[in-house]
N, C-alpha and C positions, 0 to 999 in steps of 0.2 A: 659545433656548439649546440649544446641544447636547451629546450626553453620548456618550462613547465607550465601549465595554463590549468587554472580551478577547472573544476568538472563546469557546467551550465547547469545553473539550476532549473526544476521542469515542475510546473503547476500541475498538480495531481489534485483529484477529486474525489471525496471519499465521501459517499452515501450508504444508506441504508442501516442497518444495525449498530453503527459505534455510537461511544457516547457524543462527540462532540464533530458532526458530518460537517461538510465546507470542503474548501480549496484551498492545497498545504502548498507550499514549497521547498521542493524536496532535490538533494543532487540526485546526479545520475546513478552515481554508487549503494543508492537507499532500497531497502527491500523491503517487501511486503509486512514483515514485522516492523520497520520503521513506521510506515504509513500507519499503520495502524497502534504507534503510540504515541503519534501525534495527533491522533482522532479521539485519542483517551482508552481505547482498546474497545473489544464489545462490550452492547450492553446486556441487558440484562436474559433478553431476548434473541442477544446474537449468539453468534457459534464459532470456535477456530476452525470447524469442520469445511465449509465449504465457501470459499473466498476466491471471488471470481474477479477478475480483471482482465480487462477492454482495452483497447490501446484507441484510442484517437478517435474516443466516442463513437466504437464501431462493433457492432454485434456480431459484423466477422471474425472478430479473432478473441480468441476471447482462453484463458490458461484457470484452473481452477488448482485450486491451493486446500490441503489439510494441513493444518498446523499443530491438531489435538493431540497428535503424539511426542511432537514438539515441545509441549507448553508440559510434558507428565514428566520430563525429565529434571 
């Protein structure tokens, strides 16, 4: 038998350049385009160029994301 269970949702934190920064809650299945249009997307000032993320508030790890070529298609 098998049993199916929701993802667990995970509080993510989104500073700096979007319009609307704070703490989402987001499944495990959500990616960095999600987070970022629940932040409202960049503002005016920001960029899909260089989008950095930290896992567990730690400067060790850290994965940088371009999405500019992303967003031309």
């Amino acid at each position: 038998m098998m049993e199916f269970r929701p993802f667990k949702p995970e509080n993510i934190n989104l500073i700096g350049e979007v319009k609307v920064p704070g703490t989402y809650n987001l499944t495990a299945l959500s990616t960095v385009i999600n987070a970022l249009y629940s932040a409202g997307g960049p503002t005016q000032n920001g960029s899909f160029r260089n989008i950095e993320v930290y896992r567990n508030n730690s400067q060790d790890f850290c994965v940088i994301y371009c999405l500019h070529t992303l967003c031309l298609l």
